[in-house]
Structures are given as C-alpha cells and as structure tokens.
C-alpha positions in Angstrom: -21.0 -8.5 -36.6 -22.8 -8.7 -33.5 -21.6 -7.1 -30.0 -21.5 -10.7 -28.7 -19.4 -12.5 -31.2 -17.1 -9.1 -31.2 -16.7 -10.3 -27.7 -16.0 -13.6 -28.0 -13.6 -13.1 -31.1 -11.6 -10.4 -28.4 -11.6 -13.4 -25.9 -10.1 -15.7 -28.2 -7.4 -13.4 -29.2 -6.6 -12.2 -25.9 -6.8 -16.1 -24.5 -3.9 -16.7 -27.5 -1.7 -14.2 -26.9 -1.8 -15.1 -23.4 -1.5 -18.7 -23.7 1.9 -18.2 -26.1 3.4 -15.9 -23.5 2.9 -18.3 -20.8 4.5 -21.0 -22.9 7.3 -19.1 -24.4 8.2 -18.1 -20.8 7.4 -21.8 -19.2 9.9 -23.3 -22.3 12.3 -20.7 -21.0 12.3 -19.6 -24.6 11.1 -16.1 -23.4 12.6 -14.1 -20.9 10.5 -12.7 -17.7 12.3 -10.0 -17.5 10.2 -8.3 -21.2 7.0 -8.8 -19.7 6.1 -5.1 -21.1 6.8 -6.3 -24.1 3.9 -8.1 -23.9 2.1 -5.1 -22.2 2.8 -3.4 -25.1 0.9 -5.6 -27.5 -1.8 -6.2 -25.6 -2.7 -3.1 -25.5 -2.6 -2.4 -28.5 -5.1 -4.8 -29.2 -7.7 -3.7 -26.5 -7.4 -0.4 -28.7 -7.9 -2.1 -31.7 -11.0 -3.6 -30.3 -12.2 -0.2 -29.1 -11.8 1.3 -32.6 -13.4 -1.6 -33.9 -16.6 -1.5 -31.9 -16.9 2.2 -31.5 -15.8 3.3 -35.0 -13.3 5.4 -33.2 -10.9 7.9 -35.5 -8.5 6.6 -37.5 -5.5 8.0 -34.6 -6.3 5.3 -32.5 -6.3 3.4 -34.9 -2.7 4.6 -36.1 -2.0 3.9 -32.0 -3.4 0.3 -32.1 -1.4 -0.5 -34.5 1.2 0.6 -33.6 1.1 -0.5 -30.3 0.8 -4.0 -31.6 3.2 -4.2 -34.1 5.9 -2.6 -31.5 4.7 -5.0 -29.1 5.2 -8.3 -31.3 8.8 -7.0 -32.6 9.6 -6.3 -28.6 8.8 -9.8 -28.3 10.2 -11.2 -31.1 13.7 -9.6 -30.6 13.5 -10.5 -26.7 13.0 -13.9 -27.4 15.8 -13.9 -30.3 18.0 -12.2 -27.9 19.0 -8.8 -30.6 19.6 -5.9 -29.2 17.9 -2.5 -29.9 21.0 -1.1 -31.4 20.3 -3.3 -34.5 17.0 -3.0 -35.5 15.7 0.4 -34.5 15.4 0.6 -38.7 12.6 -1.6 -38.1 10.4 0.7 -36.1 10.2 2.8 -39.2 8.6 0.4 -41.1 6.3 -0.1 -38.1 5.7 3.9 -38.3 5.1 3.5 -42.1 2.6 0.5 -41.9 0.4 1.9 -39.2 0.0 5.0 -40.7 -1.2 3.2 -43.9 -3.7 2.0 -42.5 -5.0 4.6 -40.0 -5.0 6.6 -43.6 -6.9 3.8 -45.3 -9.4 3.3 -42.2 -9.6 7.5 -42.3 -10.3 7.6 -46.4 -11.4 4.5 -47.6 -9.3 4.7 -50.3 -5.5 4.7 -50.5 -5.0 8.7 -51.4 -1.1 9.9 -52.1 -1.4 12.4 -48.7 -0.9 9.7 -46.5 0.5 6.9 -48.8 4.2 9.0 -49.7 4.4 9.7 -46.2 4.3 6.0 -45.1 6.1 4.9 -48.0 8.7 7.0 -47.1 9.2 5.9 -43.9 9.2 2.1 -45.0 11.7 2.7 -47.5 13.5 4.8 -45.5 13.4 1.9 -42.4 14.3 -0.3 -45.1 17.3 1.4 -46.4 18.8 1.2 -42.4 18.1 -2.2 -42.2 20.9 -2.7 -45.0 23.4 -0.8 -42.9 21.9 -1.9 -39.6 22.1 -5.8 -39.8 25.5 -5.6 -42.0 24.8 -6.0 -45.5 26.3 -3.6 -46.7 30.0 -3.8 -46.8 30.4 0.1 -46.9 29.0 2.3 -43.5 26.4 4.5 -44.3 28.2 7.3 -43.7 30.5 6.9 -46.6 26.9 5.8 -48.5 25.9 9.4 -47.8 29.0 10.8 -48.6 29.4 9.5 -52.2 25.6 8.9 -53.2 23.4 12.0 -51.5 22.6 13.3 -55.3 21.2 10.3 -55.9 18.5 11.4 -53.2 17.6 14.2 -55.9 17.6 12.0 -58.4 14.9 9.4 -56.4 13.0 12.5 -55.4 11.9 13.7 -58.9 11.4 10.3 -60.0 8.4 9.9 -57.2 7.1 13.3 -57.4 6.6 12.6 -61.0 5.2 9.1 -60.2 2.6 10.8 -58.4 1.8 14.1 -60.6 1.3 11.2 -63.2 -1.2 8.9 -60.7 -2.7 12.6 -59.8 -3.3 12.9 -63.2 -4.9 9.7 -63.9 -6.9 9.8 -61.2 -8.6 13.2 -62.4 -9.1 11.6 -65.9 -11.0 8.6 -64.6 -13.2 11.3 -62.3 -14.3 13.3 -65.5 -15.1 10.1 -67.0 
C-alpha cells in the first residue's frame, strides 16, 4: 500500500473513533468523566499504525494491541456502567489475544512457544469469567478446593496435544 493511502486509511479511523466518542458522550450514553478510556485506545492505534508503516517488532505490536483492546473494553464497560471488580477476567483474554498476534506478526506462522502461552491466559481469563460474572453457583475457592487435580489431569492432556502437533510438524518437514 502506498504511504498516502496508509494515511488516509489512519484518518478515517481516527475521524471514526472520534466521531463515536463525541456522540456517545453528546447522547449522554458515555460518561465524560472516562475520557482516558478513550486515550487508551487511541493510542493504541497510533502504535498500530507506526508498526504498520515502519515494520516495527512485534512488542509494539503486542503494545498496540493491547492498548486497543484495553481501550475499547474501558469504553465499553464505562458506557455499560460495570465495575472493574467484575470483569478484570477479561483483561486476560486481552493479554492472551495480543500476544497471539505479536507472536504471529514475529513468526509468520502460529509456533506452540507463543500459542500455549496465550492460550493459557485466554482460558485461564475464561475460566474467571464463570466465577466473575456469577455463573457458577459454587465460589471458586471451593472450585479449587475440590477440583485442583483436575489441573494435572488438563496439564498432561495439552502437553501431550502438543508433543503430538510437535511430532507432526517434524514429519511433514522431512517430507
């Protein structure tokens, strides 16, 4: 792409997210009060940019992303009204997805270095959210209390899922 239509494509984005801000707050949907919120995700996405036109490394990229994502839930939760105390699970899928794709942008390819470590941290923002937003009837403290062997158990079976993906990976490079 050229330098110019980068530009333009960066203006357009930036006049959007503008724009909705100004008519969330206008409508009295959004609060004043989270403009960093806002901040947050906007800059995020001059980082983006600068990754994008300077083929920066893939830790800004990791930052970008984050940035963004943090930003938009921030927004999100400000305009919902929820409070942080209920979905700080989801900041650990926010963890896990931008470090899936720093490590993608890094490798090209989806290797298991990177991909266990971000699937953890999804998972294990995931498995929160059940105890964070109430869907679980038991607290997760009792969870733990009973079911912690089951954390073995879960282990082995991706360790092995990845010797096995490891394996088949090396059979198709001899090949």
């Amino acid at each position: 792409m050229k330098l110019k239509t980068v530009w333009r494509l960066f203006l357009a984005v930036l006049l959007f997210f503008i724009g909705l801000h100004f008519l969330l707050i206008a409508r009295g949907i959004y609060p004043v009060k989270f403009w960093y919120a806002s901040l947050v995700s906007l800059v995020g996405l001059l980082l983006l940019f600068g990754v994008y036109l300077k083929e920066m490394k893939s830790k800004y990229l990791f930052i970008a992303v984050l940035l963004m994502l943090c930003g938009l839930l921030l927004t999100i939760t400000a305009t919902v009204g929820l409070k942080i105390q209920r979905f700080w699970p989801i900041f650990m899928i926010i963890f896990g997805i931008s470090l899936f794709v720093a490590g993608c942008y890094k490798t090209r390819k989806a290797f298991s270095n990177f991909m266990v470590i971000s699937v953890l941290f999804i998972s294990l923002g995931g498995f929160f959210c059940i105890f964070s937003f109430g869907y679980s009837s038991m607290r997760l403290r009792t969870f733990l209390f009973y079911w912690w062997p089951a954390m073995f158990f879960i282990g082995g079976l991706l360790l092995l899922a990845l010797y096995l993906v490891g394996r088949s990976q090396e059979g198709i490079k001899k090949q």
